[in-house]
Backbone as JSON Lines, residues from 0, in Angstrom:
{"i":0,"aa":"X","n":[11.55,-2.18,-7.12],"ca":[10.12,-2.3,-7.26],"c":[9.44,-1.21,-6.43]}
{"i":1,"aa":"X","n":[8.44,-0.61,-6.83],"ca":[7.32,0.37,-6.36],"c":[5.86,-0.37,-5.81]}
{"i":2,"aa":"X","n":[5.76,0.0,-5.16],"ca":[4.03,-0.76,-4.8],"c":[3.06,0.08,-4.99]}
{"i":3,"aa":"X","n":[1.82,0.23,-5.12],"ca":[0.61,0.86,-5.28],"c":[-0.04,0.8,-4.33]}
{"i":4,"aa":"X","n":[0.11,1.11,-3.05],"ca":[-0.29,1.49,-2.27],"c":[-1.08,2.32,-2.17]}
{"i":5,"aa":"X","n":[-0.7,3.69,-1.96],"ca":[-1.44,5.28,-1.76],"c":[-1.83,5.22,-3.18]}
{"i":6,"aa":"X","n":[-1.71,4.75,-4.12],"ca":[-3.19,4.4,-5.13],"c":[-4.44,3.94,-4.39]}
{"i":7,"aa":"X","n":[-4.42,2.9,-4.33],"ca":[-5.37,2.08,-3.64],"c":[-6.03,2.69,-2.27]}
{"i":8,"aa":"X","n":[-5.02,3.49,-1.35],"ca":[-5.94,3.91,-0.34],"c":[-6.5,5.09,-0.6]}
{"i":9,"aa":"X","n":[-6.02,5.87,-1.24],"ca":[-6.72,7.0,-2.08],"c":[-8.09,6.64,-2.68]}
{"i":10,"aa":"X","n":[-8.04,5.67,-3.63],"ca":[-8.84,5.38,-4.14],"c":[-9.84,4.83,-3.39]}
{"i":11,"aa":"X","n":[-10.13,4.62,-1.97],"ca":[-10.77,3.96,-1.22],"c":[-10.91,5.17,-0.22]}
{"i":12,"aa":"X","n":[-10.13,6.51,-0.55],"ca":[-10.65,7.91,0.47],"c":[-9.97,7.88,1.64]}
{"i":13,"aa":"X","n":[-8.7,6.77,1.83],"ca":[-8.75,6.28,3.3],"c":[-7.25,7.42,3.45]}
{"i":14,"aa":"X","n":[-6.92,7.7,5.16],"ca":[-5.73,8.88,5.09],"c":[-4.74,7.78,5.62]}
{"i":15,"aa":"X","n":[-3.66,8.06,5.54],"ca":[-2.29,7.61,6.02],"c":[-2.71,6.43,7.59]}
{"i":16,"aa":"X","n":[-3.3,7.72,8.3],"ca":[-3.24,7.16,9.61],"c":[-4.43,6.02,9.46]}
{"i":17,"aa":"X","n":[-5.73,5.94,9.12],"ca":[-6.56,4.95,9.11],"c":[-6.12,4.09,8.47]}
{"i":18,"aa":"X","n":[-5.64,3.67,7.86],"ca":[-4.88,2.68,6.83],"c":[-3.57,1.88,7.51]}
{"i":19,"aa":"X","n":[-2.53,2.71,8.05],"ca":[-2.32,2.4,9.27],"c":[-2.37,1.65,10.58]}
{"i":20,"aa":"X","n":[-3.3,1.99,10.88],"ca":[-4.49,1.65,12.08],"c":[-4.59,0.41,11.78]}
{"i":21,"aa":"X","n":[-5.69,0.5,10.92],"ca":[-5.81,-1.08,10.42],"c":[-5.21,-1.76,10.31]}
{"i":22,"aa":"X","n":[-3.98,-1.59,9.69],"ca":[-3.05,-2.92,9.16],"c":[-2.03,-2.95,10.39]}
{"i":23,"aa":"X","n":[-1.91,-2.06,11.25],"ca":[-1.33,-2.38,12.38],"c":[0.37,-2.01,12.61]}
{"i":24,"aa":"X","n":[0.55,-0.91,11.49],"ca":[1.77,-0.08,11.64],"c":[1.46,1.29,11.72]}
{"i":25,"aa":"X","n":[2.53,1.67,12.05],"ca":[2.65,3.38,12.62],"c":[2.75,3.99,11.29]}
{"i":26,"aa":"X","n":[1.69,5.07,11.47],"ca":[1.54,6.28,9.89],"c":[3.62,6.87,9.25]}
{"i":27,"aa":"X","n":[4.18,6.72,10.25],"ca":[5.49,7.28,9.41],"c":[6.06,5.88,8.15]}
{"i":28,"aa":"X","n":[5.66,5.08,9.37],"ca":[6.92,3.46,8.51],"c":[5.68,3.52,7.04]}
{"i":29,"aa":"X","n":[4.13,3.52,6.88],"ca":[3.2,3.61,5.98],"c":[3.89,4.08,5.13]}
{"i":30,"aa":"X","n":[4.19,6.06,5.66],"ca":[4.68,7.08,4.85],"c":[5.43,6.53,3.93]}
{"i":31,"aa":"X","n":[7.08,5.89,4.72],"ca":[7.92,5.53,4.1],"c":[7.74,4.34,2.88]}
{"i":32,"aa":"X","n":[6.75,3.52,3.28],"ca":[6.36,2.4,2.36],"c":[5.95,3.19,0.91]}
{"i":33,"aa":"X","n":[5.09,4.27,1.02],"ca":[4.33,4.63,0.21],"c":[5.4,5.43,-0.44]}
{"i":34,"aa":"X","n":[6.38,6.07,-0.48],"ca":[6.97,6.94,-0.89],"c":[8.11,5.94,-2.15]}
{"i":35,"aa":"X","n":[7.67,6.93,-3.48],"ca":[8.83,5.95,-4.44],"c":[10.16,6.5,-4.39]}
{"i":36,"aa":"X","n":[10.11,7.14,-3.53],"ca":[12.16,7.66,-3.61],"c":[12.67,6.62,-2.43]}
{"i":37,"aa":"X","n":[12.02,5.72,-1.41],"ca":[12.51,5.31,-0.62],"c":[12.3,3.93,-0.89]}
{"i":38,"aa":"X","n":[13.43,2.66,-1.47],"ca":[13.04,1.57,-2.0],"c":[12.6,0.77,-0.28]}
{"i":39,"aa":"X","n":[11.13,0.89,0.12],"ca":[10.91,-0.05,0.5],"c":[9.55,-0.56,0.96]}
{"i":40,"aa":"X","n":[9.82,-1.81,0.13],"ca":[7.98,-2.21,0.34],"c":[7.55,-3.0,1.32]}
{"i":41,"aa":"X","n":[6.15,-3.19,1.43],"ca":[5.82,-3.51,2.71],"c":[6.15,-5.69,2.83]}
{"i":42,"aa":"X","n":[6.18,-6.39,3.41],"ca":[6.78,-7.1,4.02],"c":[5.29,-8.53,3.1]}
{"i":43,"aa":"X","n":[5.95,-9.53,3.03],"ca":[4.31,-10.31,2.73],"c":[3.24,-10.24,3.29]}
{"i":44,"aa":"X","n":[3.14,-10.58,4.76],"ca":[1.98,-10.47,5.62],"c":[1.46,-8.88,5.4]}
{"i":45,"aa":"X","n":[2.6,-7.63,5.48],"ca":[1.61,-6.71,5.37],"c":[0.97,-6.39,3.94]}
{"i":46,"aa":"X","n":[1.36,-6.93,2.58],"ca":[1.31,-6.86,1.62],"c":[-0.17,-7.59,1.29]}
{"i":47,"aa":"X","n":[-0.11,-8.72,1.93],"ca":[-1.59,-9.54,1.68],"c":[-2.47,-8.74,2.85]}
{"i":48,"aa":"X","n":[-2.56,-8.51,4.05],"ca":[-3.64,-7.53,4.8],"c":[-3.75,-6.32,4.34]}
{"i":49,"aa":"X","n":[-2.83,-5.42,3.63],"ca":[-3.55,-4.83,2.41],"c":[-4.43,-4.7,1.32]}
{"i":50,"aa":"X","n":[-3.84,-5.9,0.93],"ca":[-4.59,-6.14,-0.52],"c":[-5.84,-6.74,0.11]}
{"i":51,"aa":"X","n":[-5.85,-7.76,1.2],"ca":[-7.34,-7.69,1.48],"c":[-8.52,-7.12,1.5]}
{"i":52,"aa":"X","n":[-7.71,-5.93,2.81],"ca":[-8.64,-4.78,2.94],"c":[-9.41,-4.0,1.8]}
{"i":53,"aa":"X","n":[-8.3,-4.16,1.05],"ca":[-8.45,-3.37,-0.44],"c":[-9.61,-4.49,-1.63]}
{"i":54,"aa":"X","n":[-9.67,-5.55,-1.28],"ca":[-10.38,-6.45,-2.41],"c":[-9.34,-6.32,-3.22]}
{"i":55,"aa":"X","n":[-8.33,-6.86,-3.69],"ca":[-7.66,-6.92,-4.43],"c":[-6.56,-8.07,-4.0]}
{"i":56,"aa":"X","n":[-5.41,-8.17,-5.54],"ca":[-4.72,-9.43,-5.48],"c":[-3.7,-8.34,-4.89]}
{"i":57,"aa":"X","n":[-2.07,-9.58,-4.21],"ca":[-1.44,-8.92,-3.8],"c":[0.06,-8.61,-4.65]}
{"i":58,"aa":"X","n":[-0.86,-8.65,-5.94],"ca":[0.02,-8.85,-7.47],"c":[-0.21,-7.09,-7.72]}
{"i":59,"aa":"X","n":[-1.85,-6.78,-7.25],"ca":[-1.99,-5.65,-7.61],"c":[-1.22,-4.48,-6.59]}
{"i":60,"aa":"X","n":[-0.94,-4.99,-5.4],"ca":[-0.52,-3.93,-4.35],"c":[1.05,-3.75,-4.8]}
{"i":61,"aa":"X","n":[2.03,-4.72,-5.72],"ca":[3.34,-4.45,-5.7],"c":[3.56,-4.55,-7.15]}
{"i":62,"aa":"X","n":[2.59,-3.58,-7.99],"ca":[3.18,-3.02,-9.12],"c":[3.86,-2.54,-9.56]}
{"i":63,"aa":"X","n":[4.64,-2.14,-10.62],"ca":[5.74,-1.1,-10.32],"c":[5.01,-0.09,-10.99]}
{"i":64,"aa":"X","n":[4.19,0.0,-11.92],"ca":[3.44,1.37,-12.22],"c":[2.24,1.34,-12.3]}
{"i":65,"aa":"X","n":[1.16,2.56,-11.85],"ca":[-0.14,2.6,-11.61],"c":[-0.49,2.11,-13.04]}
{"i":66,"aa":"X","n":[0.34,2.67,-14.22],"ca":[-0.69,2.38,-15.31],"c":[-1.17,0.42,-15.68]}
{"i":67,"aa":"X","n":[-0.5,0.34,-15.13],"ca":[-0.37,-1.61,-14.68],"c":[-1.9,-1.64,-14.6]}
{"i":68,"aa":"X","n":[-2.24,-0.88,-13.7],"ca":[-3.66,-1.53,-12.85],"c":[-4.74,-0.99,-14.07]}
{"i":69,"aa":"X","n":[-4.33,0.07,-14.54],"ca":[-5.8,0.82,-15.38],"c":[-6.08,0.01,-16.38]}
């Protein structure tokens, strides 16, 4: 599975590190979350304080493809 992550914070303008910040992990482990060559997604708790931040379900943060959401 892929998550939509760096969709969503993109789409919200936000960079690695503020996004980060907020949710209360370090910009590399983010990196790694966000990256689809590296299978690994973020954890429930950080999956729902995402999708919060974001207004969104946390159905939408662990899509496996952006075109899902459009």
């Amino acid at each position: 599975m892929t998550n939509t992550i760096k969709y969503w914070r993109n789409k919200r303008k936000m960079s690695q590190a503020q996004l980060a910040e907020i949710v209360e992990i370090d910009r590399p482990t983010l990196s790694k979350i966000e990256n689809p060559n590296i299978p690994i997604d973020p954890d429930e708790k950080l999956a729902l304080k995402i999708a919060r931040l974001f207004g969104v379900l946390v159905t939408d943060i662990l899509r496996r493809e952006i075109e899902e959401i459009e």
